[in-house]
N, C-alpha and C positions, 0 to 999 in steps of 0.2 A: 725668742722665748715666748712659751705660749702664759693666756692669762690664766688665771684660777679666778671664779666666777661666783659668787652667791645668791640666789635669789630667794627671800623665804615671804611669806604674808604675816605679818604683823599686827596686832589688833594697838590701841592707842593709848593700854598699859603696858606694852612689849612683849605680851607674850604670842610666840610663835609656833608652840606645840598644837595640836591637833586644830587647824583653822577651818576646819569644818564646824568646828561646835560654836566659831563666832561671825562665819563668814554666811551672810542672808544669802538666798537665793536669788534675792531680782539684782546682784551684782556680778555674778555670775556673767553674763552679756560683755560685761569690759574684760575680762580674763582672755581669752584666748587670743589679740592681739600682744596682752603686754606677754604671755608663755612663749607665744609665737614668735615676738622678737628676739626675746633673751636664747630661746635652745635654737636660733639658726646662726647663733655665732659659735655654739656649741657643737664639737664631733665627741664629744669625752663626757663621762659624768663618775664624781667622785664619791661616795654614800659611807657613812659610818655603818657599824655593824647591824645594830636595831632598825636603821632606816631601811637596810637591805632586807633583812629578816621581814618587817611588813610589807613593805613591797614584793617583795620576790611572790609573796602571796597574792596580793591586789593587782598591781600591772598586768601580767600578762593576760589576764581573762578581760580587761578595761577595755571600752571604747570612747573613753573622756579624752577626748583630740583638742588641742592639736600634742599633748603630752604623753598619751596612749603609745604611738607610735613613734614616738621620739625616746622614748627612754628605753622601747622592746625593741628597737633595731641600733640603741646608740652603745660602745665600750662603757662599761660599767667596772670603777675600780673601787676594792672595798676595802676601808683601811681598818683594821681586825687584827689583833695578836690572838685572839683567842677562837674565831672562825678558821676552820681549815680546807671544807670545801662550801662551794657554791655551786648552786643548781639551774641559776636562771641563765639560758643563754646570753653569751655577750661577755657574762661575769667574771672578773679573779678577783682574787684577795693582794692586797698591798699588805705583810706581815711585817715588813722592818719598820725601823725607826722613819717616825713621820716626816720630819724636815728633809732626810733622804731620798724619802720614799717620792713625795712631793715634786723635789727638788728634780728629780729622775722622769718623771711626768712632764714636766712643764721643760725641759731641753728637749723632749720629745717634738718633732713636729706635726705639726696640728693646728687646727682651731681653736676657741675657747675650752678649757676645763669646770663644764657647771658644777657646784657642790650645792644638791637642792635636798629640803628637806635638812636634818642629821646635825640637829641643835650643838651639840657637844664638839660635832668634827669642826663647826665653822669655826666655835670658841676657842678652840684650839688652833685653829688656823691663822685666825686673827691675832690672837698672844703672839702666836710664834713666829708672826710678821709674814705671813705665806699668803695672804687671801689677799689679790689684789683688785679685787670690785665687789661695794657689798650692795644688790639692790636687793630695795624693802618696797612691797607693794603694802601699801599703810590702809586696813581697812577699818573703817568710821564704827568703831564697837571700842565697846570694852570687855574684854573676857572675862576679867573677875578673877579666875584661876589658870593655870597650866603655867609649864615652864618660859620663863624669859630668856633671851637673847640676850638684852643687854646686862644682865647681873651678872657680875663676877665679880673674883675678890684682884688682886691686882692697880698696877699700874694702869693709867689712861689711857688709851688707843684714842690718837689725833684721827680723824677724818677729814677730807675735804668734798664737800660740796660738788657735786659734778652735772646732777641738775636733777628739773621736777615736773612732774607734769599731772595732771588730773583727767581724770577719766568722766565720761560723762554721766556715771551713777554716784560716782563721790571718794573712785580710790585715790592716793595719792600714790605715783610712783617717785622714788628717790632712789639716786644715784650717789654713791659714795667712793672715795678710793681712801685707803690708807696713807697718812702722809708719810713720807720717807725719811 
C-alpha cells in the first residue's frame, strides 16, 4: 500500500497559509534539498480544490525548481465535490467520498502520494486517520496571522516522532507519522 505524504512550511505559531509572507529570502538556499527529497519518493500528488484553483494558475508558467517540474509533469488528484472539470495537464478530480476515494489511491501502485499545500485536505486527512507522514519544515518566524494547521476542534491526533534535523540557515525539518 502506497503512503499518503504531507509536507507544508510552518512558521513557530503554526501557521501554514501563504509562507511566502513569512518565509525571508536568504533561507531560500536550504529549500530545494529538503523539496527535492520529499517529491522523489513521490509519483502522485493529491490537492484540495483552492490549492488546485492557485496553482493551476502559478505552476505551469514557474521555473522555481526543483518543484516547478515536479508538480507539471507529476498525476495530480483533486479532491472536490464541487470542481467538475480541470485544465491543468496531468489533472482529475477525486468527486466521491474521501476515505474511499483515498483509500482507492493508496491500493494503487506506486510511489509515495504527496498532499502539498491544501490546509483543510491535510485536516481532514489527519481526522480521518488517512495521512500517514506529516513533515513540517518549521521556519524561525512568527506570522502573526493566516490560517493554522494545528487548530481544530476535535479529539487528539497522537504523533510519533520519527526524526529532526536542521538546516544550515535555521529551518527545522520534522518528521511525524500518526500513531496507530
Amino acid at each position: 500500500m502506497r503512503k499518503l505524504t504531507s509536507m507544508l512550511f510552518i512558521s513557530l505559531d503554526g501557521v501554514v497559509e501563504a509562507p511566502n509572507t513569512f518565509v525571508r529570502s536568504e533561507l531560500y538556499p536550504d529549500f530545494p534539498a529538503l523539496i527535492g527529497e520529499t517529491i522523489a519518493e513521490q509519483d502522485a500528488v493529491l490537492l484540495g480544490r483552492r490549492t488546485y484553483e492557485e496553482w493551476a494558475d502559478y505552476w505551469p508558467q514557474s521555473t522555481m525548481e526543483p518543484f516547478a517540474s515536479f508538480i507539471n509533469g507529476t498525476p495530480k488528484y483533486v479532491v472536490s465535490e464541487s470542481l467538475k472539470t480541470v485544465e491543468w495537464p496531468g489533472s482529475q478530480t477525486l468527486p466521491g467520498e474521501l476515505e474511499n476515494e483515498i483509500t482507492a489511491l493508496k491500493d494503487r501502485a506506486g510511489k509515495a502520494i504527496g498532499v502539498h499545500g491544501s490546509i483543510s485536505l491535510v485536516q481532514s486527512l489527519m481526522t480521518a486517520g488517512l495521512l500517514d507522514e506529516l513533515r513540517l519544515i518549521v521556519v524561525p518566524a512568527i506570522a502573526g496571522r493566516g490560517r493554522r494547521l494545528l487548530s481544530r476542534d476535535g479529539d487528539a491526533i497522537q504523533l510519533t516522532f520519527q526524526s529532526a534535523r536542521s538546516t544550515p540557515k535555521g529551518l527545522q525539518y520534522l518528521v511525524y507519522r500518526p500513531c496507530l
